[in-house]
Backbone as a printed PyTorch tensor [residue, N CA C, xyz], in Angstrom:
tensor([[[-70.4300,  97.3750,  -6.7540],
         [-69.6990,  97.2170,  -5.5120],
         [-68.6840,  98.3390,  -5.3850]],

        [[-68.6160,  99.0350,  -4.2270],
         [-67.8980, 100.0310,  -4.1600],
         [-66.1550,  99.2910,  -3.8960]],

        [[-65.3650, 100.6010,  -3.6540],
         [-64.0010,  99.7860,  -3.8980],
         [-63.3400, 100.1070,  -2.5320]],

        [[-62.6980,  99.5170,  -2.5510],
         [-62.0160,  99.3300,  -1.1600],
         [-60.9870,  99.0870,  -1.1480]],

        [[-60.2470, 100.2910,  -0.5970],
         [-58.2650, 100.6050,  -0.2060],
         [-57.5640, 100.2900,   0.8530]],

        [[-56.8640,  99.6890,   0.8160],
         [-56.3200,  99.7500,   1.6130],
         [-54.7010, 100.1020,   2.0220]],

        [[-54.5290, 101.2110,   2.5990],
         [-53.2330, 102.2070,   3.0080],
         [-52.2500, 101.7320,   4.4450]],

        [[-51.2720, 102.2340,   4.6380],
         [-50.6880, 102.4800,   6.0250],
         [-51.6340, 103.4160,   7.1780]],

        [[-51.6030, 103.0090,   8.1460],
         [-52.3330, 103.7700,   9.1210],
         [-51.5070, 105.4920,   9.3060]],

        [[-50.5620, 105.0720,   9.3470],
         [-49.1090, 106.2870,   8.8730],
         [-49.4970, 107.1980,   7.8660]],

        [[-49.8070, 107.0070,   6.7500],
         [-49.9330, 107.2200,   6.0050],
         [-51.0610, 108.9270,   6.2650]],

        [[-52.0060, 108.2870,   7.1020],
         [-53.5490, 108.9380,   7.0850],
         [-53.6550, 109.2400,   7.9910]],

        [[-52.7340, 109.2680,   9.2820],
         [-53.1900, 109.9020,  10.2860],
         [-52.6420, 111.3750,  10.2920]],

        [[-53.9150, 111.7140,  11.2880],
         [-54.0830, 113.5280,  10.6940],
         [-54.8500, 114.1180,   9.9570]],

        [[-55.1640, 112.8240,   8.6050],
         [-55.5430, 113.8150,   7.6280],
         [-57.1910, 114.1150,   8.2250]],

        [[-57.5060, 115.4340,   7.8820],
         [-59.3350, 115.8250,   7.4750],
         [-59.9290, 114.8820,   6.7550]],

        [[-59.0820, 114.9750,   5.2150],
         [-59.8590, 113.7720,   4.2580],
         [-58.6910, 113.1450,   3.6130]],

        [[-59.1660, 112.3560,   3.0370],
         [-58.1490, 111.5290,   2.0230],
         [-59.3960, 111.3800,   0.6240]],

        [[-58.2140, 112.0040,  -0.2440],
         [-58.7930, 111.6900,  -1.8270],
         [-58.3300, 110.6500,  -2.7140]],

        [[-59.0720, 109.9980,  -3.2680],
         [-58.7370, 108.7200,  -3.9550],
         [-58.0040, 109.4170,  -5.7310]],

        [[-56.6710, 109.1440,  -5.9730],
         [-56.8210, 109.7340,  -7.5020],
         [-57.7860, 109.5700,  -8.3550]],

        [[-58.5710, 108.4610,  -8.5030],
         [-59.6590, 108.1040,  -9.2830],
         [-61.0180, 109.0460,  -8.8940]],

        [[-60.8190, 110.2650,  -8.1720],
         [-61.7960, 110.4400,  -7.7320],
         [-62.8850, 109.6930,  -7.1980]],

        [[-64.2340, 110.8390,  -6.5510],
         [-64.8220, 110.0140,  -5.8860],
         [-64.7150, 110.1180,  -4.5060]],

        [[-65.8760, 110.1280,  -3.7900],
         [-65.8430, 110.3460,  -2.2680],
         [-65.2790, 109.2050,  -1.1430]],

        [[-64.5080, 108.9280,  -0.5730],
         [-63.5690, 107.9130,   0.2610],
         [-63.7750, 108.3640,   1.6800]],

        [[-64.4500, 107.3030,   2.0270],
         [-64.5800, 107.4410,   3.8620],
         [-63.3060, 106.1480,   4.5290]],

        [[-63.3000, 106.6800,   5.4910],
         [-62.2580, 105.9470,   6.2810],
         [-63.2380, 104.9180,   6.9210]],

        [[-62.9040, 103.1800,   7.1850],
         [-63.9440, 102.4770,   7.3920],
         [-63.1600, 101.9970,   8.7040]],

        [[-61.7700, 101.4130,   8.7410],
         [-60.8360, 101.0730,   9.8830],
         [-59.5970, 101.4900,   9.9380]],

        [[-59.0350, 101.2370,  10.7970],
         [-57.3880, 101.5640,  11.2440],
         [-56.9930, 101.0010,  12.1880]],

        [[-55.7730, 100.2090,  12.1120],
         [-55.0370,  99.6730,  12.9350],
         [-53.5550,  99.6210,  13.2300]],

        [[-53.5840, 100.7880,  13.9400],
         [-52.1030, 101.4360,  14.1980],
         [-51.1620, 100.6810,  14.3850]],

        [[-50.9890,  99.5130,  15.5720],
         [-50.4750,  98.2300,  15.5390],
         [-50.0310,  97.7330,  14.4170]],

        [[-50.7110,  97.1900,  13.7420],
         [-49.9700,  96.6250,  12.5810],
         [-49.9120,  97.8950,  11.4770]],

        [[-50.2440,  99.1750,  11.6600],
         [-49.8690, 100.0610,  10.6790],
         [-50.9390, 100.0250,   9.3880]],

        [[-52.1070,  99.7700,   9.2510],
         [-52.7540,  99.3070,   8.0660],
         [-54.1830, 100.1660,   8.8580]],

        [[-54.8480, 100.7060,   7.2280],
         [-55.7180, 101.1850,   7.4410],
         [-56.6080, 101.1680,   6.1890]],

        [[-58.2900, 101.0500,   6.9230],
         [-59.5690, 100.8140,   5.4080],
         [-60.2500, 101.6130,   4.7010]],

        [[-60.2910, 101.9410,   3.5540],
         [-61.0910, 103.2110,   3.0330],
         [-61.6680, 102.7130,   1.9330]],

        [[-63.3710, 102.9810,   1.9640],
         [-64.2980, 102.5860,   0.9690],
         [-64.6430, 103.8210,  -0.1520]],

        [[-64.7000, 103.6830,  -1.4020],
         [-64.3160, 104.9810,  -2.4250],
         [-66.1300, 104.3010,  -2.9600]],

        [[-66.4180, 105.7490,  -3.5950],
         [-67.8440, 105.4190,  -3.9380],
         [-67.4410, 104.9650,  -5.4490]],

        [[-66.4200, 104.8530,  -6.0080],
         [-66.2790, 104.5930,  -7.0800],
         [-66.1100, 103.5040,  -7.8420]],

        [[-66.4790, 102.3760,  -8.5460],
         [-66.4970, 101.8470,  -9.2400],
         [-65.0920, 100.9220,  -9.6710]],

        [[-64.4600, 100.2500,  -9.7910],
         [-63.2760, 100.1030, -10.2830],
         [-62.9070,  98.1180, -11.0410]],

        [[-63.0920,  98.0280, -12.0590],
         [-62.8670,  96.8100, -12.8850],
         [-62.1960,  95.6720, -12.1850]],

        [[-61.0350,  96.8830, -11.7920],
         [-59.7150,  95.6250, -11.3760],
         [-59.4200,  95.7160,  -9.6100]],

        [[-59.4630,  94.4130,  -9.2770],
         [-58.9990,  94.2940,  -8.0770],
         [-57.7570,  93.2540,  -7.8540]],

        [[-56.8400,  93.6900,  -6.3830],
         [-55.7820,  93.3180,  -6.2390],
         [-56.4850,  91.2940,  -5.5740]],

        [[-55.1970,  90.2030,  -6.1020],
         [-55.6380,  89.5410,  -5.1200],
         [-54.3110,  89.0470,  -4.5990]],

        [[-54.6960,  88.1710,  -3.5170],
         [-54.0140,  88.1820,  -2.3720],
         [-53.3530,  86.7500,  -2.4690]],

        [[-52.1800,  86.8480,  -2.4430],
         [-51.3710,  85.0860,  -2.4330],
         [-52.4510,  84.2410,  -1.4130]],

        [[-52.4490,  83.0170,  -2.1780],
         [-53.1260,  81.7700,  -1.6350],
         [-51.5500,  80.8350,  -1.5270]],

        [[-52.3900,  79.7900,  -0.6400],
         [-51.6980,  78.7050,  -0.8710],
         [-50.2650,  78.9090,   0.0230]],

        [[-49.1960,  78.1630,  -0.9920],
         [-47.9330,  78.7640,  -0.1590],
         [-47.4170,  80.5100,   0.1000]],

        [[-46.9260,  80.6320,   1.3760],
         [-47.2010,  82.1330,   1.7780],
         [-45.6080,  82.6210,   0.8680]],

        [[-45.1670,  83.8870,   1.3360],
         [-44.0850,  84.2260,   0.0720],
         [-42.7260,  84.0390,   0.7970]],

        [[-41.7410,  84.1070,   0.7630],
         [-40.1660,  82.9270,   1.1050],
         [-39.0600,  83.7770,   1.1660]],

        [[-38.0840,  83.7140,   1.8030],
         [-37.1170,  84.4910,   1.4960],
         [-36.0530,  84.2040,  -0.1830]],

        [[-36.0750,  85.1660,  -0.2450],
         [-35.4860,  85.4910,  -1.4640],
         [-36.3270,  85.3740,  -2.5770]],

        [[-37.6150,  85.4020,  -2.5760],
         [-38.6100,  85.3520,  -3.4670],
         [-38.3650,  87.0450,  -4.2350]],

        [[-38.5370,  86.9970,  -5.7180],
         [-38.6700,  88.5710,  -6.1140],
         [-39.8320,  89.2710,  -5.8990]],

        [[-39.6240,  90.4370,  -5.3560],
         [-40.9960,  90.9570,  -5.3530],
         [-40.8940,  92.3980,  -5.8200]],

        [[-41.8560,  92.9430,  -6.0690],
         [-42.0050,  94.1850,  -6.8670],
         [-43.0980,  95.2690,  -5.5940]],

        [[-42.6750,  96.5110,  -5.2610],
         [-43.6940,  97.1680,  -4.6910],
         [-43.6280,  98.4180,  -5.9110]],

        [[-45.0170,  98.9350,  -6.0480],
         [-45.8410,  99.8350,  -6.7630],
         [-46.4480, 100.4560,  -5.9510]],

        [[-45.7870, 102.3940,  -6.4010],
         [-46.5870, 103.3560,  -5.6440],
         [-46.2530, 104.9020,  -6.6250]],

        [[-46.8540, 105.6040,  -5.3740],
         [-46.1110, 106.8210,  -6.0140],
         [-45.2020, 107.9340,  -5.4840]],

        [[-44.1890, 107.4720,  -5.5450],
         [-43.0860, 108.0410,  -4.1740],
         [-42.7530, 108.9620,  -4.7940]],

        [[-42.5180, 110.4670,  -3.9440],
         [-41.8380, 111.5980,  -4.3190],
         [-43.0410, 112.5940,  -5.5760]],

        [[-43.8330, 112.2960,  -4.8910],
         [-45.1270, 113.1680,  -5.5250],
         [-44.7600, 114.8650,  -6.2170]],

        [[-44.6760, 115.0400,  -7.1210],
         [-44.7770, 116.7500,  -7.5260],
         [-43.1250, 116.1560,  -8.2240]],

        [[-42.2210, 115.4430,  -7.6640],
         [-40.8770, 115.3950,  -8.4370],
         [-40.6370, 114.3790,  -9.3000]],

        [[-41.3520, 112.8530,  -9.1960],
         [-41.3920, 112.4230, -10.2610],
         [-42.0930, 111.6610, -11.3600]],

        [[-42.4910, 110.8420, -11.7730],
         [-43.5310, 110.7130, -12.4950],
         [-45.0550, 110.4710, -11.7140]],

        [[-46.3670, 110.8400, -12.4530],
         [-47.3330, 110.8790, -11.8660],
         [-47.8560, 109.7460, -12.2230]],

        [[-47.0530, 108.9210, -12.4740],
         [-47.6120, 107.4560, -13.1410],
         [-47.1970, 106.5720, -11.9380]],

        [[-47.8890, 105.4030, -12.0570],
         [-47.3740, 104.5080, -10.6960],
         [-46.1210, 103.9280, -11.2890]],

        [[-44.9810, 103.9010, -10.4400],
         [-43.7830, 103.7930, -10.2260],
         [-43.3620, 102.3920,  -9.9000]],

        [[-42.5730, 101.3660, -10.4070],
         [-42.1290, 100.2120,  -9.9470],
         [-40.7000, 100.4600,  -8.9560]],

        [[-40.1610,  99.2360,  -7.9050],
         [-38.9340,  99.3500,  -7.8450],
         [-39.0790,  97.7710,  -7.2830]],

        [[-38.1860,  96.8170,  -7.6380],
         [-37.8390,  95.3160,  -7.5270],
         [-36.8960,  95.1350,  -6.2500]],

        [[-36.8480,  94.2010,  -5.9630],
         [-35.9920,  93.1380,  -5.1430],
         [-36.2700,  92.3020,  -4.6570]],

        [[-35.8050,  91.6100,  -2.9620],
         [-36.0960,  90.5500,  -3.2790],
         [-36.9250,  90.8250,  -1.7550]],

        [[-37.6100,  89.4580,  -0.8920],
         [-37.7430,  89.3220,   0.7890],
         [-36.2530,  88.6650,   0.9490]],

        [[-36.1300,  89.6270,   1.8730],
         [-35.3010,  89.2220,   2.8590],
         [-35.4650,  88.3090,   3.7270]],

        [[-36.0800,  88.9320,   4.5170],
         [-37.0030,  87.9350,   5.9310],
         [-37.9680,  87.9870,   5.8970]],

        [[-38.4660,  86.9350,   7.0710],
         [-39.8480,  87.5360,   7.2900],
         [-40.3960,  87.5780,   8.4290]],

        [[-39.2780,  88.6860,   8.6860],
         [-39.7200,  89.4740,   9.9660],
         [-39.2570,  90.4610,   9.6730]],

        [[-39.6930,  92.0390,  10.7610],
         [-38.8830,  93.5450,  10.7430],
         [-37.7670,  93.2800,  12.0430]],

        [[-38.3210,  94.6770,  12.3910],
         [-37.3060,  94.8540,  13.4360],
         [-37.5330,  94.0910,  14.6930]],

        [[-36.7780,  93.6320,  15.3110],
         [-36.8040,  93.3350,  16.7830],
         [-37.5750,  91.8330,  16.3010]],

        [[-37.7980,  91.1680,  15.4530],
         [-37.9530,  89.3800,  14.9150],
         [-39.5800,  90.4320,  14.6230]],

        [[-40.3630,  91.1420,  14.1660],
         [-41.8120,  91.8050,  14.6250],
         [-42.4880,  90.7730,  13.3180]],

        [[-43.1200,  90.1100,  13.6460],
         [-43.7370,  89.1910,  12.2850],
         [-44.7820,  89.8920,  11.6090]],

        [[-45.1180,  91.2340,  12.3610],
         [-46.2550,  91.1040,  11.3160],
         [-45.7190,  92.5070,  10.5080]],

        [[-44.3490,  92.3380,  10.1580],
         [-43.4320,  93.1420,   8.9470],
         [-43.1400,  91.8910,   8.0330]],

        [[-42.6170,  92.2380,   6.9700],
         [-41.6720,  91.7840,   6.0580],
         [-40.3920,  92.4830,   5.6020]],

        [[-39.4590,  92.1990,   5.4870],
         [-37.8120,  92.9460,   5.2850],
         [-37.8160,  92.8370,   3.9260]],

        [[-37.5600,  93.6600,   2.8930],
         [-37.6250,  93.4980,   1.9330],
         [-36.4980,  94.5630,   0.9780]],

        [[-35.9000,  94.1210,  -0.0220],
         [-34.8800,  94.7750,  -0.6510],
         [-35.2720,  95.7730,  -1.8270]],

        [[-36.2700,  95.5960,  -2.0510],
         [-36.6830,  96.8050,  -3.0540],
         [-36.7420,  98.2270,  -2.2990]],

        [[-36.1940,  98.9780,  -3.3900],
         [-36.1850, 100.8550,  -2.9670],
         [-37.2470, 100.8470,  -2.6560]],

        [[-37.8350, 101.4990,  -0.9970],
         [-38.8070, 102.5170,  -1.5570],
         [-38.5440, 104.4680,  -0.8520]],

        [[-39.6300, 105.1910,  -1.0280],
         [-39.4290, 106.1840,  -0.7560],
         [-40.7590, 106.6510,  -0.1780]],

        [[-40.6860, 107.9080,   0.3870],
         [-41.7610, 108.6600,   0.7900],
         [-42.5390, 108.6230,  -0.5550]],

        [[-44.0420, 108.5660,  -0.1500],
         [-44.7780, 107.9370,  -1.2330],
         [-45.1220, 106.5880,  -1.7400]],

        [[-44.1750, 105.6490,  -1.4160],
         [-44.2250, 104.3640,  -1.7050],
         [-45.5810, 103.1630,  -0.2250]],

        [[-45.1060, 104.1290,   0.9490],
         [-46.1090, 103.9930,   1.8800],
         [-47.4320, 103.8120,   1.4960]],

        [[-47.9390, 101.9210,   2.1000],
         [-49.5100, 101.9670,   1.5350],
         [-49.5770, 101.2370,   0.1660]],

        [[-48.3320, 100.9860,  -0.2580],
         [-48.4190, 100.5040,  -1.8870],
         [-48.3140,  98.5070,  -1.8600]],

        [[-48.8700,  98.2190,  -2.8390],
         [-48.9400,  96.8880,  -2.9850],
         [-47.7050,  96.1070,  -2.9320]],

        [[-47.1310,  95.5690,  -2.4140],
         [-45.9950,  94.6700,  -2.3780],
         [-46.6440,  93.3680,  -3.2010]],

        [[-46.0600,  92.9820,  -4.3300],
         [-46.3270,  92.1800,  -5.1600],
         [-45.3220,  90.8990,  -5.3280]],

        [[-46.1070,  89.7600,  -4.9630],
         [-44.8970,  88.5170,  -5.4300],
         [-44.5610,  88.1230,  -6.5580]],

        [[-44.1360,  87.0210,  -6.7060],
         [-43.4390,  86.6240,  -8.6140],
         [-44.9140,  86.4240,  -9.3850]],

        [[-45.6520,  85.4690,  -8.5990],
         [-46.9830,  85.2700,  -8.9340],
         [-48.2540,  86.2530,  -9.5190]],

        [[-47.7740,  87.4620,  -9.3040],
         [-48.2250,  89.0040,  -9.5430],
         [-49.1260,  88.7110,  -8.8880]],

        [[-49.4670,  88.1440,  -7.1070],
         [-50.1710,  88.4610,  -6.2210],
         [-49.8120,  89.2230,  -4.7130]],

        [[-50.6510,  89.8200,  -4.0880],
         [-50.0230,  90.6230,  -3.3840],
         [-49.4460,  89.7630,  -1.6830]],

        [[-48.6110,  89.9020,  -1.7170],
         [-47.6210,  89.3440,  -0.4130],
         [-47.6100,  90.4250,   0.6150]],

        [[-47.7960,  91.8300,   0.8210],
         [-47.3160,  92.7620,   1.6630],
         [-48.1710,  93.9950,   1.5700]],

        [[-48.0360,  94.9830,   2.4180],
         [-48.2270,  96.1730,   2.0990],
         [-46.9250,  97.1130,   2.5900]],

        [[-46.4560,  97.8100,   1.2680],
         [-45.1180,  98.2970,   1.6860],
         [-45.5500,  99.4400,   3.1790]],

        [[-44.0730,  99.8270,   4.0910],
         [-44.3500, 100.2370,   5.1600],
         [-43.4210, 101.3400,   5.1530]],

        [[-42.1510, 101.5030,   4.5800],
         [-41.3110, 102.5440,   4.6770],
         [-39.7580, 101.6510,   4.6840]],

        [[-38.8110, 102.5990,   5.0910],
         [-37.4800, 101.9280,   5.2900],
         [-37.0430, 102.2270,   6.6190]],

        [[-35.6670, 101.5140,   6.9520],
         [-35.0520, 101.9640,   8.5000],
         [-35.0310, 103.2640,   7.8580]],

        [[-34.1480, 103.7360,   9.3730],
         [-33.7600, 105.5680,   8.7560],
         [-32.2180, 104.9690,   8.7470]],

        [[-32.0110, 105.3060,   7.8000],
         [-30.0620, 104.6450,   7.8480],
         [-29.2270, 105.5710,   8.9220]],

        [[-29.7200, 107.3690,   8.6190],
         [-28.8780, 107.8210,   9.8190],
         [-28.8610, 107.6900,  10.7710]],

        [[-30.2870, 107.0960,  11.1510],
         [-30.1070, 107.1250,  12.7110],
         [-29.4700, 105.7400,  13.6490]],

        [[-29.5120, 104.9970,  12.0920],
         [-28.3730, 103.4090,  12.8120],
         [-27.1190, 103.8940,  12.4150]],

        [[-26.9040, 104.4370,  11.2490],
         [-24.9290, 105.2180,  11.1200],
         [-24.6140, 105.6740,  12.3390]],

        [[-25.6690, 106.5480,  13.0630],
         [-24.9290, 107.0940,  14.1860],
         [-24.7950, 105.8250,  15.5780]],

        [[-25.5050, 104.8460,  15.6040],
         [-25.1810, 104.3430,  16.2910],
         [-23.9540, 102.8600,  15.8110]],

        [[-23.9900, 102.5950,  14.7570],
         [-23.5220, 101.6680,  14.6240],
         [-21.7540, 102.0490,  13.7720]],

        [[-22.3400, 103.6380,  13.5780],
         [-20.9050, 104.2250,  12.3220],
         [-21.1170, 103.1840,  10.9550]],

        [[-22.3280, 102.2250,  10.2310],
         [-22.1770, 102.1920,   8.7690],
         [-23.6830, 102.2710,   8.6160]],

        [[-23.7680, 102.8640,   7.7180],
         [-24.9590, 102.9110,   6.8040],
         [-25.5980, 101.8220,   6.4980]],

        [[-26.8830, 101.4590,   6.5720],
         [-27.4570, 100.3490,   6.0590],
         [-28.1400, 100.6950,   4.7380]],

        [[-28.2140,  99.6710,   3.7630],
         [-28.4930,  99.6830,   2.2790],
         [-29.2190,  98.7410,   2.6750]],

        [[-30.5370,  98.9760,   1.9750],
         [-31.9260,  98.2000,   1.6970],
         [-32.3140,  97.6960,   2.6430]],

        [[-32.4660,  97.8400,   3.2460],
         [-33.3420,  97.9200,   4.1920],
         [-34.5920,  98.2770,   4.7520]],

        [[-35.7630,  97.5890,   4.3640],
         [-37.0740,  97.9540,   3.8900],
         [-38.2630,  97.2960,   4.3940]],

        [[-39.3170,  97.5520,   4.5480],
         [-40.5160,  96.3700,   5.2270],
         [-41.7270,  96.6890,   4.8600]],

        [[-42.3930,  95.8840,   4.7530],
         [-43.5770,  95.7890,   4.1090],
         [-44.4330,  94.8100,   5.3590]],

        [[-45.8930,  95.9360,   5.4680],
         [-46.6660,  94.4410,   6.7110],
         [-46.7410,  92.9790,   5.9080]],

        [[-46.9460,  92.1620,   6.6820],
         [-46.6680,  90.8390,   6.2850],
         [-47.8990,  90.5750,   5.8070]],

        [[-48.2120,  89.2610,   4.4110],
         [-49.6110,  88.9760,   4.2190],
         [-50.3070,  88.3920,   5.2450]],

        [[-49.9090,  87.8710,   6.5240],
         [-50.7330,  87.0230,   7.4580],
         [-51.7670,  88.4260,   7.7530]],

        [[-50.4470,  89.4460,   7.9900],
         [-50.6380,  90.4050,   8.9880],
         [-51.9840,  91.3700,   8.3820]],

        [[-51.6690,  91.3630,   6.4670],
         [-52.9450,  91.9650,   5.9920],
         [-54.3720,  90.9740,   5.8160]],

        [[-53.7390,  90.0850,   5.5550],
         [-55.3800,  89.2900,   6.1980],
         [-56.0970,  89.3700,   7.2040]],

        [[-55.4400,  89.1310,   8.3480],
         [-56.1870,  89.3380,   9.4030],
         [-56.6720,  90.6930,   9.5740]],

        [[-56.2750,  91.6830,   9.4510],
         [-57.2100,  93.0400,   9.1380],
         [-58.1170,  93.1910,   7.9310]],

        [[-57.8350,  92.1750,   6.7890],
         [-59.3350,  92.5840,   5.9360],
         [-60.3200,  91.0750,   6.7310]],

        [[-59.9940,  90.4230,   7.3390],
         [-61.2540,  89.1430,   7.9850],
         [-61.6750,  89.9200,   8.9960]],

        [[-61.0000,  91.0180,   9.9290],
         [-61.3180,  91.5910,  11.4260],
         [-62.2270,  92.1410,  10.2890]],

        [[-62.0630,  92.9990,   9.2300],
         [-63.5350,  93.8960,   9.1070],
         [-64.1770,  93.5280,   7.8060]],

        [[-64.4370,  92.1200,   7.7870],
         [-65.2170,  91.6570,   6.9950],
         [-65.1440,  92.1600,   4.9010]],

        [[-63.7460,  92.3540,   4.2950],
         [-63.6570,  92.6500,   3.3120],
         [-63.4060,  91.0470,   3.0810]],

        [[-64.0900,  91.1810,   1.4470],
         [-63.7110,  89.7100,   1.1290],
         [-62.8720,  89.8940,  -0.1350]],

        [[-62.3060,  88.9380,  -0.4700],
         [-60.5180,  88.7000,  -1.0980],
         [-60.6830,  87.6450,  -1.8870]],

        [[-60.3980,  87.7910,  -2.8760],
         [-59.4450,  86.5100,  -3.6640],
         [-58.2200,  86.4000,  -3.4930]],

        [[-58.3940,  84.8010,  -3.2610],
         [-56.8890,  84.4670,  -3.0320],
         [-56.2880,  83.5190,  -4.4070]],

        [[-54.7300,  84.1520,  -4.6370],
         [-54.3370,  83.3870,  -5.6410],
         [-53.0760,  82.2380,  -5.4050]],

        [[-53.9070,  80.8620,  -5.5590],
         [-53.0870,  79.6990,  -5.6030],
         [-51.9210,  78.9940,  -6.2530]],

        [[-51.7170,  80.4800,  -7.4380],
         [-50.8080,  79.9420,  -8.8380],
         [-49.4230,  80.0110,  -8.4610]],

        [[-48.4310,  79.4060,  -9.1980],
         [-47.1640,  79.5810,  -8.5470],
         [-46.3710,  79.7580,  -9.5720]],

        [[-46.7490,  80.1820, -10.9430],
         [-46.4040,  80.4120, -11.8810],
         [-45.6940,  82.0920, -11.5400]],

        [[-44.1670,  81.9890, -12.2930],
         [-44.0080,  83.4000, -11.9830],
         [-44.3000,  83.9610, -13.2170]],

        [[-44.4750,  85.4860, -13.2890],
         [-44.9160,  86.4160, -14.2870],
         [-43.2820,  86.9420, -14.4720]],

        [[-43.9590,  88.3780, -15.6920],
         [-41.9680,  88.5890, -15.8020],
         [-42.5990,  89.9810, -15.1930]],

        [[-41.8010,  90.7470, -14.8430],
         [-42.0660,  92.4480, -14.1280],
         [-42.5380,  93.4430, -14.7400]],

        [[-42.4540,  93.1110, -16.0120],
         [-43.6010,  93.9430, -17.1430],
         [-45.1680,  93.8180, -16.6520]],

        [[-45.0950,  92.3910, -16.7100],
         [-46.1250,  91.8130, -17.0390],
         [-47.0790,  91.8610, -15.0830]],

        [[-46.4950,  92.0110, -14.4780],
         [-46.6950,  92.3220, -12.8830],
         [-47.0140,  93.5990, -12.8740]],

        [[-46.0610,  94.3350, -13.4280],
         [-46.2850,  96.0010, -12.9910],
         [-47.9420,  96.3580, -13.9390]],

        [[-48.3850,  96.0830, -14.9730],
         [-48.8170,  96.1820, -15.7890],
         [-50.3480,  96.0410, -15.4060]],

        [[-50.3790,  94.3650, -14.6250],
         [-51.7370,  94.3180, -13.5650],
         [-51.8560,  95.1090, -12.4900]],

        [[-51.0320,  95.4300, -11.6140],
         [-50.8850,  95.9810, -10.3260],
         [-51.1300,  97.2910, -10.6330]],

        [[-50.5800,  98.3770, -11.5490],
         [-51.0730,  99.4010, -11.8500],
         [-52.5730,  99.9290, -12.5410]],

        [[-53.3200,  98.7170, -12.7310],
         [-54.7580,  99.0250, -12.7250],
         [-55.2370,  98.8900, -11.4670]],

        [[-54.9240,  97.9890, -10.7630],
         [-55.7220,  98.5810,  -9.4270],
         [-55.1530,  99.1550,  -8.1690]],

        [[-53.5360,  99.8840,  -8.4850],
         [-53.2500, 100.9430,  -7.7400],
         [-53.7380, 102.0570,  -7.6850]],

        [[-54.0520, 102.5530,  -6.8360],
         [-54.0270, 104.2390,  -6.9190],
         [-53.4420, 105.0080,  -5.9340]],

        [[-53.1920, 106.3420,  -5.9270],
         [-52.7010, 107.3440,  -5.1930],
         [-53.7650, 107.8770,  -4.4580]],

        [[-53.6570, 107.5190,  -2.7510],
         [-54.4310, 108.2650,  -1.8820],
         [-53.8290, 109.3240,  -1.3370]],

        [[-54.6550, 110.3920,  -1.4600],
         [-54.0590, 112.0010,  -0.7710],
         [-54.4130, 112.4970,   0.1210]],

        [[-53.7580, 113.0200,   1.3120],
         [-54.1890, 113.2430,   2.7490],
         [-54.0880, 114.8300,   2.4640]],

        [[-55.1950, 115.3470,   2.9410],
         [-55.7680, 116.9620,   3.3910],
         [-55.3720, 116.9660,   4.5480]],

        [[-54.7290, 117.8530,   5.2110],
         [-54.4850, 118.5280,   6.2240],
         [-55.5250, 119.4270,   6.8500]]])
């Protein structure tokens, strides 16, 4: 069974191609600018797959962990953790099909698994506000301030194009070792050609 990614629509628009780090040839299958999420099938092979919270959906103040690789060429080429918690669960303007979320991320982090306590995936991280451009309107800086599409919001784009999912029902939390540890076998770094 071939493997199947899924990125920010952000992320990939523009590119000619997108390369999977695992190598391997990756066609673009969907995109949905709207909710920001986009599908890419890799001819490659891969053991481990992500699954997707079952059951109860994820809560405010739940911990969650997103995994990526932010700041490419400056810092490690290894997939990268950064923690916190949901905030809400909504973005901007009440938008439900975001999640607000307190973990750092950075350029690079776009497209990466947002992971719940359960070490199943709740989100797909999306970026942060831009703080300057609310300093200038508001005169303070916002800290953490972050969003990730919502899991309703990534389901319904892998059912619109027929990817099928495990869903996980457990409610057992893991510790962040032990999260980052699964999640980084079936992360990878997708690269956009210009």
């Amino acid at each position: 069974m071939s493997a199947t990614h899924v990125t920010n629509a952000h992320v990939v628009a523009g590119c000619n191609y997108v390369r999977s780090s695992r190598g391997g040839q990756i066609s673009q299958v969907a995109i949905d600018e709207a909710s920001d999420l986009a599908l890419y099938i890799a001819s490659e092979k891969i053991p481990f797959a992500a699954v997707i919270r079952g059951g109860k959906g994820p809560r405010i103040g739940e911990p969650v962990i997103a995994i990526g690789f932010p700041l490419k060429g400056l810092l490690s080429s290894d997939a990268i953790i950064t923690t916190g918690t949901i905030s809400a669960l909504a973005g901007v303007k009440n938008d439900r099909r975001k999640i607000q979320i307190t973990a750092p991320v950075q350029p690079g982090n776009s497209g990466s698994p947002l992971v719940g306590e359960n070490g199943s995936v709740v989100g797909v991280v999306v970026g942060k506000l831009n703080a300057l451009k609310i300093a200038e309107v508001i005169g303070d800086i916002p800290q953490n301030v972050n969003f990730a599409v919502s899991l309703g919001t990534l389901q319904s784009f892998l059912n619109a194009n027929d990817v099928p999912y495990v869903l996980d029902d457990g409610t057992a939390a893991k510790t962040p070792a032990d999260i980052a540890a699964e999640a980084a076998r079936y992360t990878i770094m997708l690269e956009c050609f210009r």
